[in-house]
KOLSE-276000 format. One line per field, with one value per residue (C-alpha): residue in one letter; x, y, z; chain. Coordinates in steps of 0.02 Angstrom, whole numbers, plus 32768, in hexadecimal, padded with zeros to 4 digits. Layout:
<nodes>
aa = (A  ...);
u = (X  ...);
v = (Y  ...);
w = (Z  ...);
ch = (A  ...);
</nodes>
This chain:
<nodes>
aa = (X  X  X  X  X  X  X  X  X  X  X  X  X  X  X  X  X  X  X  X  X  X  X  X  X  X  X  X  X  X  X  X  X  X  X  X  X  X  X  X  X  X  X  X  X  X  X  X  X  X  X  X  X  X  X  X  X  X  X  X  X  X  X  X  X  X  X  X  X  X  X  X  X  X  X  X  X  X  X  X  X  X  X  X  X  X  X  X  X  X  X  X  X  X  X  X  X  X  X  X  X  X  X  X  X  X  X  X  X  X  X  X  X  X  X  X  X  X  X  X  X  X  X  X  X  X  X  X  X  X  X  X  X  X  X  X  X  X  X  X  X  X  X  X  X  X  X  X  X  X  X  X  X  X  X  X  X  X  X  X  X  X  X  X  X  X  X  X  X  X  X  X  X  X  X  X  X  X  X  X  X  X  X  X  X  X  X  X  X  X  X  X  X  X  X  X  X  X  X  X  X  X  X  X  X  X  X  X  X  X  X  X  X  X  X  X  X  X  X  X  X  X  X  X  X  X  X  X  X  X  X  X  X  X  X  X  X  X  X  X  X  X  X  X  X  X  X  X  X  X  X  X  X  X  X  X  X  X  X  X  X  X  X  X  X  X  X  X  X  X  X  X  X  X  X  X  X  X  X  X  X  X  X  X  X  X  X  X  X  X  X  X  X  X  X  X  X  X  X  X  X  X  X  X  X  X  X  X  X  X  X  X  X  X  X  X  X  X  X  X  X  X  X  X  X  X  X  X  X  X  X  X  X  X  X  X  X  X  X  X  X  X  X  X  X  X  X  X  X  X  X  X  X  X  X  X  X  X  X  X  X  X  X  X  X  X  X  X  X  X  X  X  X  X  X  X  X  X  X  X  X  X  X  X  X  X  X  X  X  X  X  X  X  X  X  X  X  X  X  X  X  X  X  X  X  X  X  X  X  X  X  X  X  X  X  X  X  X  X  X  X  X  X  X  X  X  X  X  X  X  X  X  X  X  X  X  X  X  X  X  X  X  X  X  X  X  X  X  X  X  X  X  X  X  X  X  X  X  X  X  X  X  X  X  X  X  X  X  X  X  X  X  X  X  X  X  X  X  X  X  X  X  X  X  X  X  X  X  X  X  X  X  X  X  X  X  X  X  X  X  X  X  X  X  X  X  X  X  X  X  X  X  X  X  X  X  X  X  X  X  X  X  X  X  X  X  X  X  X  X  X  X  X  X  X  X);
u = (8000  8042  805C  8050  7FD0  7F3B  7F44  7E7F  7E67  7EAF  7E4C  7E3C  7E83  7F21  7F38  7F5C  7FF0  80A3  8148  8141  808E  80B7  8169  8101  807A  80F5  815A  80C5  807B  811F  81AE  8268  82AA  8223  8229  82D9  82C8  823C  82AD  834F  82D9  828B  81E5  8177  80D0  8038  8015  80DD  80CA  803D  808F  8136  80E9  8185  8214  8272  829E  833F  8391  83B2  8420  84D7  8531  858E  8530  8495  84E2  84CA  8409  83FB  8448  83C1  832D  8377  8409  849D  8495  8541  8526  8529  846D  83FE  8359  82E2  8291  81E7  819A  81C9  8193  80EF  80C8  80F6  808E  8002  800E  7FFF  7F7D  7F2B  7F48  7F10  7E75  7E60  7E88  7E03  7D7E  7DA6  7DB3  7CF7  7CAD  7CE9  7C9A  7BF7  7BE5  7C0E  7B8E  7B00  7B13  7B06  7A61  7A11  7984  7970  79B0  7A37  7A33  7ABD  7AB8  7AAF  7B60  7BB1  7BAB  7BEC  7C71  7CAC  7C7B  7CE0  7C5D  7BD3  7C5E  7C6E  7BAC  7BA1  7C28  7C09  7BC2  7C58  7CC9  7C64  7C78  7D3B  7DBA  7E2B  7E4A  7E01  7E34  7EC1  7E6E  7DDF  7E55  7EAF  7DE1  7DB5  7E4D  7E47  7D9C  7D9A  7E20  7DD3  7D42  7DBE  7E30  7EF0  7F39  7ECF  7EEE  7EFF  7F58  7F43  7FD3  7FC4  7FBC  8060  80BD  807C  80C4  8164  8186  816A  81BD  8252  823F  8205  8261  8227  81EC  818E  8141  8109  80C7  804B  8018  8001  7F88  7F23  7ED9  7EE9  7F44  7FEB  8054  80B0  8163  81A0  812D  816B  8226  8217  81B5  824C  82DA  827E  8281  8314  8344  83D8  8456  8502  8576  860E  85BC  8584  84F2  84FB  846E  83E9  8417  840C  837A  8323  835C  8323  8289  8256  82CA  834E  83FC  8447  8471  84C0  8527  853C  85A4  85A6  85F4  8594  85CF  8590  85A0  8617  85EE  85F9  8567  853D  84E9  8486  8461  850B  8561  85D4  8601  85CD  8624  86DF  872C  8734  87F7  87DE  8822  888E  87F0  87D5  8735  8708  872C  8676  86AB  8747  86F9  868D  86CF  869C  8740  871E  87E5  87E1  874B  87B1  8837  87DE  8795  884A  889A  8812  87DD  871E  86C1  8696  8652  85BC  85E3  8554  852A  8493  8461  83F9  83AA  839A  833D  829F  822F  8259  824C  81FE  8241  82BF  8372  83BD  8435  84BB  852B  8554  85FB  8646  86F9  8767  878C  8832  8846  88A1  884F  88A3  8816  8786  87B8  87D8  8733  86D6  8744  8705  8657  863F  8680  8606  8580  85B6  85BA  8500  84DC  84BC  8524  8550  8564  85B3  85D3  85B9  85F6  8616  86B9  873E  87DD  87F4  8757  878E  883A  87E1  8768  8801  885D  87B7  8789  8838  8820  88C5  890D  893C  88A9  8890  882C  8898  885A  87CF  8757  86BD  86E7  8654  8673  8644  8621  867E  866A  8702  870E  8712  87D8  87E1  8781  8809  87A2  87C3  8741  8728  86FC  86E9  864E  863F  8653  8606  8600  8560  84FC  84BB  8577  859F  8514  852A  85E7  85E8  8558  85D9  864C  8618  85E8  86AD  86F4  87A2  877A  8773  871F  872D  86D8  873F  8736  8697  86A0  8633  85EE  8548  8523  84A5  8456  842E  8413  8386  8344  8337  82F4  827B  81EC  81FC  815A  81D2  8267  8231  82F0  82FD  83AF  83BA  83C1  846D  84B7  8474  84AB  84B9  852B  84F3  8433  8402  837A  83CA  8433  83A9  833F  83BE  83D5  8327  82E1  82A6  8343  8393  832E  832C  83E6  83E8  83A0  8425  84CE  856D  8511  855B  85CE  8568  84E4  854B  856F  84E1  84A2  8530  84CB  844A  848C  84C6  8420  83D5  843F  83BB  8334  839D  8377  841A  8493  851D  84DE  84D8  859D  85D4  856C  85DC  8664  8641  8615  86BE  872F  86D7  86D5  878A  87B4  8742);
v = (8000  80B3  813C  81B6  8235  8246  82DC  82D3  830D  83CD  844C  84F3  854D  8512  8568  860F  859E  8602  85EA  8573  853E  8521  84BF  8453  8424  83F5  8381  832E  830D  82F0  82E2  8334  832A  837F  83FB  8413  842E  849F  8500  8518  8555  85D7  85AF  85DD  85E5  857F  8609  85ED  852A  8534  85BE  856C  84BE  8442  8451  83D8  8429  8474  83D3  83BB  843E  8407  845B  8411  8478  83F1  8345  8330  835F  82FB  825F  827F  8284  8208  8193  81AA  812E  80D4  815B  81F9  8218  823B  81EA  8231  81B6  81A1  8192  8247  829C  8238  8283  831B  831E  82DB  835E  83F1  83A4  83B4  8453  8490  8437  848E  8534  850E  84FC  857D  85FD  85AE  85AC  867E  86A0  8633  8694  8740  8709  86DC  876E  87C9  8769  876F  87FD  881A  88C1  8910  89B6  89FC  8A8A  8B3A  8B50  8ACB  8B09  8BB3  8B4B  8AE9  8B4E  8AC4  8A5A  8AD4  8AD9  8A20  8A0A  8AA7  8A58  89AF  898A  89F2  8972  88D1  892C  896D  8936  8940  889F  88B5  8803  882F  88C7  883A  87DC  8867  889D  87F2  87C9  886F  8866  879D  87C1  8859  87E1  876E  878C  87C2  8715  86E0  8738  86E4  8733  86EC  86C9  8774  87CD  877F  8795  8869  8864  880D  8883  8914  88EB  88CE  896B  89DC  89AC  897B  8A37  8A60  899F  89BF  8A76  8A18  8975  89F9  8A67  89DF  8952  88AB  88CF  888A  8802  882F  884C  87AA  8738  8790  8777  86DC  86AF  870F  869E  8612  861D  85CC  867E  86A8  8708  86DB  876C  874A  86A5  8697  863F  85FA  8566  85DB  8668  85C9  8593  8634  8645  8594  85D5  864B  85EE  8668  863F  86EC  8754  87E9  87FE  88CD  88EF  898A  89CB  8A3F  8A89  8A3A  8A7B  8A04  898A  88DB  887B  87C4  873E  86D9  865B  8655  865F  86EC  87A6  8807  88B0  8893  88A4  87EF  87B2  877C  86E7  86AB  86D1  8770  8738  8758  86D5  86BD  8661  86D9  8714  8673  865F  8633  8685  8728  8740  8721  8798  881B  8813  8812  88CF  8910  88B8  88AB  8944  8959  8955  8A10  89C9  894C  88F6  88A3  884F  8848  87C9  87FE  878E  87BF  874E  879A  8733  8774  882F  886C  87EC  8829  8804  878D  87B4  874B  879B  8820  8838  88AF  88F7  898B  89A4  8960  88F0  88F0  88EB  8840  87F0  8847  87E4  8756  8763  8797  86F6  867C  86BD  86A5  85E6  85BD  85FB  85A9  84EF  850E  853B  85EF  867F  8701  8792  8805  8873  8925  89A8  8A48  8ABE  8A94  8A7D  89C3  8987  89F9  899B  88F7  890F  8947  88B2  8855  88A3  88AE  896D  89CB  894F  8889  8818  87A6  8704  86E4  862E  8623  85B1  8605  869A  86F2  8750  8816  883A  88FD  8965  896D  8A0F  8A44  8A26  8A9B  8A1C  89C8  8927  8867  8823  8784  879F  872B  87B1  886A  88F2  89A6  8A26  8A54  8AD7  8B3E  8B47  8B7F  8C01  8C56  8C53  8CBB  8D31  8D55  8D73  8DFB  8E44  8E4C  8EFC  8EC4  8E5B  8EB0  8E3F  8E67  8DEB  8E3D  8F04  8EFF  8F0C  8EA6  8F05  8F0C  8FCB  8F9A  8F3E  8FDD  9046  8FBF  8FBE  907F  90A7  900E  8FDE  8F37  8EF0  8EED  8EAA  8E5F  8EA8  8F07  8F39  8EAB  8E2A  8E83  8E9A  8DF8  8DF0  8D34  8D09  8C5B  8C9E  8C46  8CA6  8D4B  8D0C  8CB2  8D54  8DBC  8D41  8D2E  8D48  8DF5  8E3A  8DF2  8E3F  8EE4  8EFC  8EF8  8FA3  8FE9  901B  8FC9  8F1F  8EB3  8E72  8E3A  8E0B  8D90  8D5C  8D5C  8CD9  8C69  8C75  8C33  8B9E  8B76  8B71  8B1C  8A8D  8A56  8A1C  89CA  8924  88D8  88DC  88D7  897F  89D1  897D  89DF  8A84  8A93  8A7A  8B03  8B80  8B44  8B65  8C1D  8C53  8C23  8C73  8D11);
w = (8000  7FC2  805D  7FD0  800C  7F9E  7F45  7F18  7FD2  7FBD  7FE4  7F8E  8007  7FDB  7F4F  7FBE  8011  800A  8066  8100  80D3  802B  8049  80DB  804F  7FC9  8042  8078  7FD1  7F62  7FE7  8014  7F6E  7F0D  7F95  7F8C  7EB9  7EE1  7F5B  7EE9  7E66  7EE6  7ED3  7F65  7F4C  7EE8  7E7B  7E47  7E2C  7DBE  7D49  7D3D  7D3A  7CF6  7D90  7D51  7CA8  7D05  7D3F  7C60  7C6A  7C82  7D24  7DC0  7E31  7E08  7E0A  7ECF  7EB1  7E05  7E7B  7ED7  7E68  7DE6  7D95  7D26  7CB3  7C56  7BB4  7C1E  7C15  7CAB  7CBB  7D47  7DC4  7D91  7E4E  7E64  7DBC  7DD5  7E81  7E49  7DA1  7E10  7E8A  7DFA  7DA1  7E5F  7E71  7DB8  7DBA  7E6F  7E26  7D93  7E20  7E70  7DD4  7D97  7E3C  7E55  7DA9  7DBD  7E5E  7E0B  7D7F  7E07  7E48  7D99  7D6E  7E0B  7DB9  7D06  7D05  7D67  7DCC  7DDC  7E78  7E37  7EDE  7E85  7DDA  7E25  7E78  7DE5  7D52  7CE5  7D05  7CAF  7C1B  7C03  7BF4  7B7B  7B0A  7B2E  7A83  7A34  7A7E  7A2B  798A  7996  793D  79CF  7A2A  7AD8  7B03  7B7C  7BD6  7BED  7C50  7CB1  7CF2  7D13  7D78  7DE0  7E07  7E36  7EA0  7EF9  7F35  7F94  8020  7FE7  801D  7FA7  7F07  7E60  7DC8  7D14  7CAF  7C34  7CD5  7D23  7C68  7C7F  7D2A  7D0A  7C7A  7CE4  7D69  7CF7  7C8D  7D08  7DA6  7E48  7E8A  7DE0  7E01  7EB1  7E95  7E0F  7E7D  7F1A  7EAB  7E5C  7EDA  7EA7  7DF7  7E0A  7E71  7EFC  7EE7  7F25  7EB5  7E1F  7E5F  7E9B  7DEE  7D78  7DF8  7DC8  7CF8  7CA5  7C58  7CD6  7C93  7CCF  7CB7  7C50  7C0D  7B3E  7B3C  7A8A  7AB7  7ADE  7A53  79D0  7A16  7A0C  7957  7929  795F  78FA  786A  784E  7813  77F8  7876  78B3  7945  7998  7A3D  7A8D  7B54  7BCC  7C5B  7D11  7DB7  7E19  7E7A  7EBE  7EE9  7F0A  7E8B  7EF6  7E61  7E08  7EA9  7E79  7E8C  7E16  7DF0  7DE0  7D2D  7CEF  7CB3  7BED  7BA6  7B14  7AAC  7AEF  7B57  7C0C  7C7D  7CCD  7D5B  7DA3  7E40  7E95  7F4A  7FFA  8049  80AC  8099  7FE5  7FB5  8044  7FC0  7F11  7F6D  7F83  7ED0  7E48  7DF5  7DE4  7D4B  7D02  7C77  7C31  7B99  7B38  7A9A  7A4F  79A8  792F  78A4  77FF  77AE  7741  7798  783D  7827  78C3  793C  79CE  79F6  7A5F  7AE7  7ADF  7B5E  7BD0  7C4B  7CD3  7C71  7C9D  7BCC  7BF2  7B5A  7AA1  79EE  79F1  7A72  7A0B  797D  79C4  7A1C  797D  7921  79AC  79AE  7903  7909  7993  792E  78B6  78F1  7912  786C  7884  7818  785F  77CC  7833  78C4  7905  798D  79C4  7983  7A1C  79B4  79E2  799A  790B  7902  78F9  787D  7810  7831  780D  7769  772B  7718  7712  777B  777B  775A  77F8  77A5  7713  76CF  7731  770A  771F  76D1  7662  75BE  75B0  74F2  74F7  745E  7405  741C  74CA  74C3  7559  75B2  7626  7657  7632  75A7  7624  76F0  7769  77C3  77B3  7822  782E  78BB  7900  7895  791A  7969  78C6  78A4  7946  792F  7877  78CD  796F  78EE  7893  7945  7962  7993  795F  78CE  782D  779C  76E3  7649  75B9  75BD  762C  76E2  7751  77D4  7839  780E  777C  77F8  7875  77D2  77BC  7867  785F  77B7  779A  77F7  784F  77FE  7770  77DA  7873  78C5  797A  79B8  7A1F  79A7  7963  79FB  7A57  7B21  7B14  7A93  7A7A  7A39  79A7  7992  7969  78E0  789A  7897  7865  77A8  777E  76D8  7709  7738  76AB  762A  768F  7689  75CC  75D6  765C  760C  7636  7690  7606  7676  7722  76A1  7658  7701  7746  76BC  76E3  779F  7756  76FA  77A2  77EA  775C  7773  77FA  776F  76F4  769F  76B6  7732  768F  7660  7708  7712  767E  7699  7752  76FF  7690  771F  778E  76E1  76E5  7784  7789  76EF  7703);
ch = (A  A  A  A  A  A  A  A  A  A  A  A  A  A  A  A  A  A  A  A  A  A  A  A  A  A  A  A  A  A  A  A  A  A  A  A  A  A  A  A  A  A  A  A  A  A  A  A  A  A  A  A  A  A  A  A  A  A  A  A  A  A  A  A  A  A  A  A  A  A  A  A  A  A  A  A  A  A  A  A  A  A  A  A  A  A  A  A  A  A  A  A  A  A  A  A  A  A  A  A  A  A  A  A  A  A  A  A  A  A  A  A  A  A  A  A  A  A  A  A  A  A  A  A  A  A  A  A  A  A  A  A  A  A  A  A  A  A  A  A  A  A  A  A  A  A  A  A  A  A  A  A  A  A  A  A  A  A  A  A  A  A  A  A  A  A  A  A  A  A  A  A  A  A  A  A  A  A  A  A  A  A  A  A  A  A  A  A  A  A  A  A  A  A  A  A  A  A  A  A  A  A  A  A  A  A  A  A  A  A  A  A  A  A  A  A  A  A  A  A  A  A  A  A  A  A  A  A  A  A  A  A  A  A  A  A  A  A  A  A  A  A  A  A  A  A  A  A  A  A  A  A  A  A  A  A  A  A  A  A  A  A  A  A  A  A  A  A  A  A  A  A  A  A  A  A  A  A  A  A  A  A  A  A  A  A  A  A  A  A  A  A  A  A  A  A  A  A  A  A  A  A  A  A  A  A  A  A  A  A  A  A  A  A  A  A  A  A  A  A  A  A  A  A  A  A  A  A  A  A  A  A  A  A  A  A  A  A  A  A  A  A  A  A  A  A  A  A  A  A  A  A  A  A  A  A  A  A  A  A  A  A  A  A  A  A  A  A  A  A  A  A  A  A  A  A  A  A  A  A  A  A  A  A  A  A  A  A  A  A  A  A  A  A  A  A  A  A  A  A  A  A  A  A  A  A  A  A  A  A  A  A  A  A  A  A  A  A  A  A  A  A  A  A  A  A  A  A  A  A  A  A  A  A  A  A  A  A  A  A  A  A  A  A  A  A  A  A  A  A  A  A  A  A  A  A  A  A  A  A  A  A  A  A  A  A  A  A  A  A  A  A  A  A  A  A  A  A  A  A  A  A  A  A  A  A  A  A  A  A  A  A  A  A  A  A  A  A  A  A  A  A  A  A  A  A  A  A  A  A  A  A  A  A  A  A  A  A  A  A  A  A  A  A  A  A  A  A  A  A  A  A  A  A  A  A);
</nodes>
């Protein structure tokens, strides 16, 4: 005779079991070792469980920090593979498929209730207080008929009422939150931050999760980012997906405020500079340690990280035009490296794509002079070409002649910096008190610009001061305003604005390298701008 519990005899109130309660219930219906894989993936309440469902999906994924719990739960068999014991994952599917069909009950006894309640007269009067009190609801009755006949999908503001509502007829303990509603709350939280998050679930009763459901709920997704670590299995995966092969890779730095905090998952401390490698990648695993001495000494020795590096994958595939990048990385450095890690990086990157049959065409960054030394050395542009007799090497039909185009007919991936670096970079330019441009006999200088802004009305122009003389340098904006098609055809009329005109359509080029058809084309057209603002 099993001394399994019988799940059939849950009540509903478990379902607003958390913590303690929770732990105690999943011992006693599934035992210590589905507790302890329900513990090391943080889940703590019901409501948890039943959105994250499968807990054993983690124990597939190969790490040492698992084989004392996989010995627990299941066997190593003689070809490596790990089967799971079947006991456990049956009292454990058991026990969800309790607790959903519990959760089912619950959800269609609340709205048969709420619908009794609805039908209890033929006609519904509403209090003449509580239409002053709520005016909305006055509005949703008015337009209620508009709303059958929209073409706006209502579907998910449907749910967002429902759940609010259902929940404001129970006690908080026992709130329930739909799945749409946890996915709005978990992208909040992320986007938004934890004090724009709590302003929102303060302000609107029963709309949102409380903090620690939604962290507890984002600890427990497979989705942790390690710092320093390339996750080429999930960025393949992702691409599989959506079945793109061609893809392009951009990096970029931004500047952090310094500081060293713990990683309760990886075990690690986040915020020193991570060492690179022969390859010129971070070493994920540098500072993991259970010393006090050690971590005493890694404050006084290792310099902190000033800067984030990330890098971001793009696919290019015409089929998947509005889907998002993947992040494949991101790393604490202090910018203390050589061109010679960025191409071996870039080299190594592209080989692991590679062996799982994704290309990647190419890469792109911002205008610090190593990444401008390596893409050089990549492209073979006025410098030595670093993939002679490579194998994979693609062929780039030039016209015959563009002999001042210094670039090797076959690359291994292209490189380009990025266009809005570049764009704001020619408009701070001309801005330059000591720099004196000339394009032939004409000088380039911003005084057609104010002649413009003074003699023409801005319906014509669309220009204030500002957006010549931006505070923040960086504003894309300004230089985007300040090359329109407007102002372009406005300074034909001005005398002596051949010369910003000109440059002011090379500007423009810039920007419309954003909505290009090929990534070929927007290669070639940076090239171009690089060679003139060089050369101008």
């Amino acid at each position: 005779m099993s001394d399994t519990p019988l799940t059939i005899d849950l009540k509903e109130q478990v379902l607003s079991f958390r913590n303690d309660s929770f732990y105690d219930l999943v011992k006693q219906q599934c035992g210590t070792i589905a507790l302890e894989i329900i513990q090391v993936k943080n889940i703590s309440s019901v409501d948890c469980l039943l959105e994250i469902g499968d807990i054993f999906s983690f124990l597939e994924l190969d790490s040492d920090e698992l084989i004392p719990i996989k010995r627990k739960s299941g066997i190593f068999v003689n070809d490596g593979r790990f089967v799971l014991k079947k006991g456990l994952k049956n009292k454990v599917e058991t026990f969800i498929n309790t607790l959903h069909g519990l959760n089912q009950q619950y959800l269609k006894s609340s709205m048969r209730h709420n619908s009794n309640d609805s039908n209890s007269s033929n006609d519904l009067i509403i209090p003449e207080y509580l239409l002053k009190k709520f005016p909305f609801i006055q509005t949703l009755i008015v337009y209620s008929n508009l709303i059958m006949k929209s073409k706006y999908d209502f579907t998910f503001l449907n749910i967002i009422l429902n759940n609010m509502f259902r929940n404001l007829s129970t006690e908080e303990r026992g709130f329930r939150y739909e799945n749409a509603v946890r996915q709005l709350a978990t992208s909040l939280y992320i986007l938004g931050g934890r004090t724009a998050y709590e302003f929102i679930r303060v302000n609107i009763p029963a709309f949102l999760p409380t903090v620690r459901i939604i962290q507890s709920f984002i600890a427990a997704s497979d989705n942790h980012l390690t710092e320093g670590l390339f996750n080429y299995e999930k960025a393949s995966d992702y691409f599989n997906s959506i079945q793109s092969t061609i893809d392009f890779i951009a990096e970029d730095t931004t500047a952090v405020v310094s500081k060293v905090t713990y990683d309760t998952t990886s075990n690690k401390f986040i915020g020193f500079a991570l060492p690179l490698d022969n390859n010129g990648f971070p070493i994920a695993n540098s500072y993991s340690t259970e010393s006090f001495s050690c971590l005493e000494e890694w404050y006084s020795s290792v310099p902190r990280a000033k800067s984030l590096n990330a890098y971001l994958i793009q696919p290019l595939s015409s089929s998947a035009n509005n889907t998002s990048p993947y992040l494949l990385s991101a790393y604490g450095t202090d910018n203390k490296y050589e061109s010679s890690d960025v191409i071996s990086r870039w080299h190594h990157i592209h080989q692991k794509f590679k062996a799982k049959g994704i290309r990647i065409l190419g890469f792109s960054t911002d205008c610090d002079s190593r990444y401008l030394h390596a893409m050089r050395a990549s492209l073979g542009f006025f410098s030595t070409f670093a993939y002679d007799d490579h194998p994979d090497l693609f062929s780039i039909d030039l016209p015959r002649t563009w002999s001042w185009f210094f670039m090797q007919h076959e690359q291994l991936y292209i490189c380009f910096q990025d266009p809005v670096h570049i764009c704001t970079k020619l408009r701070n330019r001309i801005l330059s008190e000591t720099t004196h441009l000339l394009l032939g006999d004409q000088l380039i200088t911003i005084e057609p610009l104010l002649d413009m802004i003074n003699n023409y009305s801005k319906f014509d122009h669309a220009l204030v001061r500002s957006d010549i003389y931006p505070k923040d340098r960086q504003n894309y904006s300004s230089a985007a305003k300040i090359s329109s098609n407007n102002v372009l055809n406005l300074l034909q009329r001005i005398p002596n604005s051949l010369g910003i005109n000109i440059y002011l359509q090379v500007c423009k080029k810039n920007m419309s390298k954003k909505h290009e058809m090929t990534s070929l084309s927007i290669f070639l057209k940076d090239k171009f701008l690089n060679y003139f603002g060089k050369n101008c």
